[in-house]
C-alpha positions as CSV (number, residue, x, y, z in Angstrom):
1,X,162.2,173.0,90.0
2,X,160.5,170.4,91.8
3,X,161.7,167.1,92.5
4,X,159.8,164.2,94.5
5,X,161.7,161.2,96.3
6,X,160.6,158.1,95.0
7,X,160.9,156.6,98.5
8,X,159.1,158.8,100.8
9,X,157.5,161.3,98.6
10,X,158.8,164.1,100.1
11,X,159.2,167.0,97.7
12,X,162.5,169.2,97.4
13,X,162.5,172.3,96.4
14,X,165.9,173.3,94.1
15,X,166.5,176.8,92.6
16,X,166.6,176.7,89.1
17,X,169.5,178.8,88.8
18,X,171.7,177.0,91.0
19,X,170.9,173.9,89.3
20,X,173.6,171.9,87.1
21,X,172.7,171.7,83.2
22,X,172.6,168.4,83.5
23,X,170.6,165.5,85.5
24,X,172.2,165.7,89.2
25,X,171.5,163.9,92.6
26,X,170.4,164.7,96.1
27,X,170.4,163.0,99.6
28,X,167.0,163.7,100.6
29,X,166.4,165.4,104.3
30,X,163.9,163.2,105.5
31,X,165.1,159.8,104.7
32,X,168.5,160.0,103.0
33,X,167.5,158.6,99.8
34,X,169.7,159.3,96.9
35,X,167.3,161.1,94.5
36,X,168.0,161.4,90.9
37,X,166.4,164.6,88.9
38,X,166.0,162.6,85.7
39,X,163.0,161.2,84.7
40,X,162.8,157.4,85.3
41,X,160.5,156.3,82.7
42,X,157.7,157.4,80.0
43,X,155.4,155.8,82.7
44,X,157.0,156.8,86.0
45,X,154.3,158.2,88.5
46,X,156.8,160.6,89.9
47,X,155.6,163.9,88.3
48,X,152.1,162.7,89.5
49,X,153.0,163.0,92.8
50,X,154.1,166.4,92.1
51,X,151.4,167.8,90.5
52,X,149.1,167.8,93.5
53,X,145.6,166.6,93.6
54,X,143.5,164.9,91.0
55,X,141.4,166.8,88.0
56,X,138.7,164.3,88.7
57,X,138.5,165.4,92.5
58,X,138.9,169.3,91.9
59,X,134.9,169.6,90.6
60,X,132.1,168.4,92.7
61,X,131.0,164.4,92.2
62,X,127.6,165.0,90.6
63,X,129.6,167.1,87.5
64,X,131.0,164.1,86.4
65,X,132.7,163.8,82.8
66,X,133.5,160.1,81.5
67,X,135.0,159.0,78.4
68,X,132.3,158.2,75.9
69,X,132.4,154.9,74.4
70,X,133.7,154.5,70.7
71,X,130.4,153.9,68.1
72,X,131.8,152.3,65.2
73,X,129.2,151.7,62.3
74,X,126.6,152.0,65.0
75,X,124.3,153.8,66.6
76,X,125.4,155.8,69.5
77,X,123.1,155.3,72.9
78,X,122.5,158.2,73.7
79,X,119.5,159.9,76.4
80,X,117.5,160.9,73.1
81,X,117.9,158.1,71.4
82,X,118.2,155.0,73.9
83,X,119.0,151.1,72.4
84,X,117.0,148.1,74.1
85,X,120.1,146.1,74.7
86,X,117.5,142.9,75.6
87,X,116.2,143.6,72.4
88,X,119.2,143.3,70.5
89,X,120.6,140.1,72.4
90,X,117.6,138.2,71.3
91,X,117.6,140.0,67.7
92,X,121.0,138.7,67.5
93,X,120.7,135.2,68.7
94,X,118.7,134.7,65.9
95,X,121.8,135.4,63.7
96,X,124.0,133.6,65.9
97,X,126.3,136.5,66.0
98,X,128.6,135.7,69.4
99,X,132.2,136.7,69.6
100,X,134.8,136.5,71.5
101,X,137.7,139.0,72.5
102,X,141.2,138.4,71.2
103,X,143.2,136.8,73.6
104,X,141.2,133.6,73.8
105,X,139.1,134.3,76.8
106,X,135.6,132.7,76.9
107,X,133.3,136.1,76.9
108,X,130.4,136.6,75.0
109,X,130.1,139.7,72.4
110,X,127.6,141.1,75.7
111,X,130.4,141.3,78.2
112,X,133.5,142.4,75.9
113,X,136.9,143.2,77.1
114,X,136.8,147.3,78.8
115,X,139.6,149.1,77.1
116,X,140.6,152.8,77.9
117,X,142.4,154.4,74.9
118,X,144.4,157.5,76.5
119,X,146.5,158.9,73.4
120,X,146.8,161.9,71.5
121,X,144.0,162.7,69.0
122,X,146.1,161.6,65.8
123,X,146.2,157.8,67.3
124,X,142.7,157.4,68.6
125,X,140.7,156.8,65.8
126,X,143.0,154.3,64.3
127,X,143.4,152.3,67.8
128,X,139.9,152.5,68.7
129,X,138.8,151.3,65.3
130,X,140.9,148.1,65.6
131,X,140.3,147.7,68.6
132,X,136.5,147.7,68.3
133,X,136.4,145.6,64.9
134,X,138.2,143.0,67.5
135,X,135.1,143.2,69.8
136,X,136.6,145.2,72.3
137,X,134.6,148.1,74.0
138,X,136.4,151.1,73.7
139,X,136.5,154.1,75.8
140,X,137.8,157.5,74.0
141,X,139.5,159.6,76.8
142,X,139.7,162.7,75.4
143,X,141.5,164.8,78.5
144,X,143.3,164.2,81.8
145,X,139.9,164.2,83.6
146,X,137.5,162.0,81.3
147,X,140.7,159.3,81.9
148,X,140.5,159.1,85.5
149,X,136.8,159.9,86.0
150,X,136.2,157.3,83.4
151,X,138.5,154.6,85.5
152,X,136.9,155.3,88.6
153,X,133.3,155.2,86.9
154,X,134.2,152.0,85.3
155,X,136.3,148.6,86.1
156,X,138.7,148.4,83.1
157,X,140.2,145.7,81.8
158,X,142.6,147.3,79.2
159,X,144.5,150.6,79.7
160,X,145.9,151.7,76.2
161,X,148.5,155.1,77.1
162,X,150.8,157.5,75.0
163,X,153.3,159.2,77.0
164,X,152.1,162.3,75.2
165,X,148.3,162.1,76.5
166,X,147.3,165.4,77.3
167,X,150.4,166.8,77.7
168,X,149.6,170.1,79.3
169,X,148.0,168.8,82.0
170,X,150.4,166.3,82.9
171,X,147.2,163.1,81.6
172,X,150.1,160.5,81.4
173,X,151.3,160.8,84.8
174,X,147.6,161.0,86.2
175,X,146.5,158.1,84.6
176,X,149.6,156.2,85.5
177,X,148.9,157.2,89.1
178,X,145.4,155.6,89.2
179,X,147.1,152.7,88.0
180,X,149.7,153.0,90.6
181,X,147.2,152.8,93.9
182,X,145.3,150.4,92.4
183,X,145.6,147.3,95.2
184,X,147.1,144.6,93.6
185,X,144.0,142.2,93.1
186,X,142.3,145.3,91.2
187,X,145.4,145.8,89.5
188,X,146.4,142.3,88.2
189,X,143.2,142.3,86.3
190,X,144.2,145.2,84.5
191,X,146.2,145.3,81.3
192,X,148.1,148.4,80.9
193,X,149.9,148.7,77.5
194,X,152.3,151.8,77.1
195,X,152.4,153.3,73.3
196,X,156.0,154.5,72.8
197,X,158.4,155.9,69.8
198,X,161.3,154.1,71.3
199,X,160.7,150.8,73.1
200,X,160.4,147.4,71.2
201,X,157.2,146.0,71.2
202,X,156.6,143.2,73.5
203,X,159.9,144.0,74.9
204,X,159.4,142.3,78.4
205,X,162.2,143.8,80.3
206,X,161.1,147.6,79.0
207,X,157.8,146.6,80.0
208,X,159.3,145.8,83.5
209,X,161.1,148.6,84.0
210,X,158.0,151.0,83.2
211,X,155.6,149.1,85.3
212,X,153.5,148.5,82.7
213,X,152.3,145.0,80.9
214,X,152.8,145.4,77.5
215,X,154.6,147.4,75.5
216,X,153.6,149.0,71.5
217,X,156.3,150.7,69.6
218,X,154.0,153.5,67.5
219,X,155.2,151.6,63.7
220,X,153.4,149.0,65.1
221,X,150.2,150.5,66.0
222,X,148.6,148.7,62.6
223,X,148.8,145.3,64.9
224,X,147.7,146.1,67.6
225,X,144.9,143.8,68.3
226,X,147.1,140.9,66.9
227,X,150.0,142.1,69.3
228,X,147.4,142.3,72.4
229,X,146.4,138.7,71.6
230,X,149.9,137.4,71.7
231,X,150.7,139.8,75.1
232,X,147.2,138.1,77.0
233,X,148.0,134.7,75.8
234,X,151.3,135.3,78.1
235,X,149.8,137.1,80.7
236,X,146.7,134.5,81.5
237,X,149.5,131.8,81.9
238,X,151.5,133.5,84.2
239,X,148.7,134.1,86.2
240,X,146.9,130.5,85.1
241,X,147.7,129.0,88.4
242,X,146.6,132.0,90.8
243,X,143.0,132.6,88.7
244,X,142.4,128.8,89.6
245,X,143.2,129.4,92.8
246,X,140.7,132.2,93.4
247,X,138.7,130.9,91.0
248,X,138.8,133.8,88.6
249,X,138.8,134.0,84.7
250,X,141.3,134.7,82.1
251,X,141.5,138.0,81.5
């Protein structure tokens, strides 16, 4: 087995059959750091680091494969079949159909809130569904690869992730390791929100401990768009003060 030390990343080699049965520790050789074997967190970026490099940087550039965008009783833009978006802004005027995302940010229906859904196939349609009714645009990652291709392609605002996202090739711990080098004015205007069978929702000190913003519990997954309004409300006023500063917009 392969464990990494959270410190200096080095990675230590330990024979599986000398191994205790349980979780164990080791002093690592290059820095001295007590590492534990267990896993830290549904969200911890420490099997990322382990798994080598990313899917999105294994094919060449121009073979690109991002997460297609979630058509809800519309019609899908497509290279066949393109949509005049001017067209529709001024079509829509007309009907003086302007929305605004939950959280009470002031953007029009034209520049909606960039969500990522990253979650096993029985969850998407459901949260990609509410989400959209909400005015959200919503990104269907539907592989390790389309996530991070898709989050590199694309400055997302929300990042919506289920432990269990592509599970054989390790998605969740890719994803969390985009997040993870983000620098932190790119990554304070991302919203990361961890799906999980186990945490409380809006538990703030889970959310802590797993890096992450917000926190669903799955039963709750019906109010989700409610539960993301309450979570931005919070978030915009921590960071009231600093967006002033910078002069930069609720997210």
């Amino acid at each position: 087995m392969t464990i990494v030390c959270q410190n200096c990343s080095t990675r230590l080699q330990i024979d599986d059959d000398k191994a205790p049965a349980g979780a164990f520790s080791v002093r690592c050789p290059k820095c001295k750091t007590t590492v534990n074997s267990a896993a830290a967190s549904p969200a911890s970026d420490q099997s990322a680091l382990a798994v080598g490099g990313s899917p999105s940087t294994e094919h060449p550039r121009y073979d690109q494969v991002t997460a297609p965008v979630y058509q809800f009783g519309e019609v899908a833009k497509t290279p066949d079949n393109p949509i005049n978006e001017d067209a529709l802004r001024s079509l829509l005027s007309l009907f003086g159909q302007n929305g605004s995302p939950a959280g009470g940010a002031n953007v029009s229906s034209w520049n909606r809130r960039k969500v990522l859904v990253c979650t096993g196939q029985q969850y998407r349609e459901s949260i990609a569904r509410s989400l959209s009714e909400k005015n959200y645009q919503v990104y269907i990652a539907e592989d390790t690869r389309q996530a991070v291709e898709t989050m590199r392609a694309n400055q997302m605002e929300v990042v919506v992730l289920e432990p269990q996202f592509d599970a054989s090739e390790q998605g969740a711990a890719f994803v969390v390791r985009e997040i993870n080098v983000l620098r932190p004015p790119q990554r304070r205007r991302l919203f990361f929100v961890l799906i999980s069978p186990s945490l409380r929702t809006l538990d703030a000190h889970a959310a802590f401990l797993n890096n992450v913003n917000a926190i669903v519990n799955l039963n709750d997954l019906g109010e989700l768009p409610r539960i993301l309004e309450v979570a931005f409300r919070e978030f915009n006023e921590l960071y009231r003060e600093l967006n002033q500063a910078f002069s930069l917009s609720a997210l």
